[in-house]
C-alpha positions in Angstrom: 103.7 36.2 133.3 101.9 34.3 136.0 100.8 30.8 135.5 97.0 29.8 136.3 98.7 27.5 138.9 100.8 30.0 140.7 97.4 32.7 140.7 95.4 30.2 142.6 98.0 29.6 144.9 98.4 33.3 145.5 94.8 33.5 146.0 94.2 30.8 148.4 97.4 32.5 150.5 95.8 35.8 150.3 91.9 34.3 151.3 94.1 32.5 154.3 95.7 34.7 155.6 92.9 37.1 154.9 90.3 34.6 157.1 92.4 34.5 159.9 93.6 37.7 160.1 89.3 38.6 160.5 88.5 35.4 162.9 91.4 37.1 165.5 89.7 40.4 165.4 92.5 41.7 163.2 90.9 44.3 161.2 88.2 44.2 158.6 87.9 42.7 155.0 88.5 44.8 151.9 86.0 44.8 149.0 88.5 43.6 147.0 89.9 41.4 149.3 86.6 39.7 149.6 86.2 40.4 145.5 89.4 38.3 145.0 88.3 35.4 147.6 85.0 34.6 146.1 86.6 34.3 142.5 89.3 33.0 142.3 89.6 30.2 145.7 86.6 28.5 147.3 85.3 29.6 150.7 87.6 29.0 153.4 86.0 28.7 157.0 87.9 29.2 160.6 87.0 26.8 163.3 88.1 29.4 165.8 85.8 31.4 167.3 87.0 35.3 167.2 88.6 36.0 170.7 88.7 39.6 172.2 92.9 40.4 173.1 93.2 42.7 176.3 94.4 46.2 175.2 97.9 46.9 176.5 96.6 50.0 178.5 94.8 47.3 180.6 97.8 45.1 181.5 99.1 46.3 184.8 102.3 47.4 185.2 104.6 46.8 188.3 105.8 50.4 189.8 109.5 50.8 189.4 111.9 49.0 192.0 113.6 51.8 194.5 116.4 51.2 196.7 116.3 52.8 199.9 118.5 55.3 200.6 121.0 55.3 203.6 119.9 57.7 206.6 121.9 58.1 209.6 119.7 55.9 211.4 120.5 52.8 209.3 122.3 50.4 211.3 125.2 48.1 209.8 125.3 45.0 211.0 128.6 42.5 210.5 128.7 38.6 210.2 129.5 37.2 214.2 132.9 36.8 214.3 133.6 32.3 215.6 136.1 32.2 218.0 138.3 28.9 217.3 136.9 25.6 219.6 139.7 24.0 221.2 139.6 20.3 221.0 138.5 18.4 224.0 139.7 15.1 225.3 137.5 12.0 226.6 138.1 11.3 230.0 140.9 8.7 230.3 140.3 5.6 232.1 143.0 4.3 233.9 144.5 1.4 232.7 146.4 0.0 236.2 144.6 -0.4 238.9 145.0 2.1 242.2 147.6 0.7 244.6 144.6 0.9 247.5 141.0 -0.5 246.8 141.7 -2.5 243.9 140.5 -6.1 243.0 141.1 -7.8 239.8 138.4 -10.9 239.1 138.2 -13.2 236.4 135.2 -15.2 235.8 135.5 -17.8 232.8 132.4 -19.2 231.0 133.3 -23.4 230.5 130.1 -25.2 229.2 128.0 -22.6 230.0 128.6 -22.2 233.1 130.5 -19.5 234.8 133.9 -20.4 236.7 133.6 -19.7 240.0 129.7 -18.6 240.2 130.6 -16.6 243.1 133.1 -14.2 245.0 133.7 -12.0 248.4 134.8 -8.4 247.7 135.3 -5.3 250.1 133.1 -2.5 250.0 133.9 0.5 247.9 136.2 -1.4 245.6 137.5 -0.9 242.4 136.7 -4.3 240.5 138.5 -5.0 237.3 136.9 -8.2 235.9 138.4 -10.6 233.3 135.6 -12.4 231.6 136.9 -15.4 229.4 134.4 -16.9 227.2 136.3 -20.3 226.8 132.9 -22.0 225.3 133.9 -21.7 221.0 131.2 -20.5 219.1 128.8 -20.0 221.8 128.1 -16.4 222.5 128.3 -15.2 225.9 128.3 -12.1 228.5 128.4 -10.7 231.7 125.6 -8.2 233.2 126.6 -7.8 236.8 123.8 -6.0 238.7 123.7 -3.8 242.5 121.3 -5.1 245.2 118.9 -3.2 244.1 118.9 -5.0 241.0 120.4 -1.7 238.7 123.2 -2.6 236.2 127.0 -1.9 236.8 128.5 -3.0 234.2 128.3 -5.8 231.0 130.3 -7.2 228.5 129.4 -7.2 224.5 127.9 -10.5 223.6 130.6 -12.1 222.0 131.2 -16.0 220.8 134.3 -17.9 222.3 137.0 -17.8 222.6 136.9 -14.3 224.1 138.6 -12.1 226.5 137.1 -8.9 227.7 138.0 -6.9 230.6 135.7 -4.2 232.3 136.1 -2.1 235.5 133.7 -0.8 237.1 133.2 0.4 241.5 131.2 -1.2 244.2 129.0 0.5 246.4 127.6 -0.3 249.3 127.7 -4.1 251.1 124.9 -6.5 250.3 125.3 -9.0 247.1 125.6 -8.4 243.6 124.4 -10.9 240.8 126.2 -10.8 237.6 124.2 -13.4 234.8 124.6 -14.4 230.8 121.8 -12.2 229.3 121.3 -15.2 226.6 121.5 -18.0 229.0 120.7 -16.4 233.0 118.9 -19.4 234.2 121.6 -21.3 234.1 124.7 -18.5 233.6 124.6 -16.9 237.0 126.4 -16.1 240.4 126.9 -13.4 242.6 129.6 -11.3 244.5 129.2 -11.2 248.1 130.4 -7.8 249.1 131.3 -6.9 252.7 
């Protein structure tokens, strides 16, 4: 037997599921569907308004995939085949200087100043210039510069004590400035070059 509690449980389910299944368009009431509801469980109201589902004749359908089939005229292609890269080498520069044309220079920087300020070198010479920053913890270089004021060669900035060595060819005669890009007006000198 079915207690009094359990029936109006049962009949508020039923009058639930009942309402909604109507508010979603979901068919139509029975008499004694409706019968049941209004006896037995108060009036249950849907805040959703009923909404019209598409059919599933109206949903589209994408056509079936096909895979094209191989004529004569297909063309296979393969992946390029990479031939292996040999390794290439920097161009060496030569450490010793040629037996003919050669000229070694060293220029020290001593209180910011350079030691000597000034040289004579034949034309179309290979200059390999010591530059020996003896000025500690002051930073220093060497820009040296063609007549026509275009760079030939520069040390790194670097603070003293420092050695570097650079090599580098002259052209043509006429005078060539070298200066201390942090201190020119008063790092400077020039190679006289005949």
């Amino acid at each position: 037997m079915i207690s009094g509690a359990a029936r109006r449980l049962i009949a508020l389910t039923s009058a639930a599921l009942l309402t909604a299944a109507s508010a979603c368009g979901g068919g139509t009431t029975s008499t004694a569907g409706s019968a049941l509801r209004s006896a037995t469980a108060p009036a249950v109201t849907s805040t959703l308004a009923p909404t019209a589902l598409p059919s599933v004749a109206a949903i589209p359908t994408p056509p079936p995939a096909t895979s094209p089939t191989p004529s004569a005229a297909t063309a296979t292609t393969t992946a390029p085949t990479l031939a292996p890269i040999a390794p290439t080498l920097a161009p060496t520069v030569p450490t010793a200087m040629p037996a003919s044309g050669g000229q070694a220079v060293t220029i020290r920087a001593v209180a910011s100043q350079f030691v000597p300020a000034s040289a004579t070198l034949p034309t179309g010479s290979i200059v390999t210039l010591t530059f020996e920053n003896q000025d500690a913890g002051v930073a220093h270089d060497i820009e040296i510069f063609d007549p026509s004021s275009a760079e030939v060669a520069r040390t790194a900035i670097a603070p003293g004590p420092d050695t570097q060595t650079i090599t580098f060819m002259l052209g043509g005669p006429g005078r060539y400035s070298f200066k201390c890009a942090l201190h020119p007006t008063k790092m400077n000198g020039a190679f006289a070059v005949q």
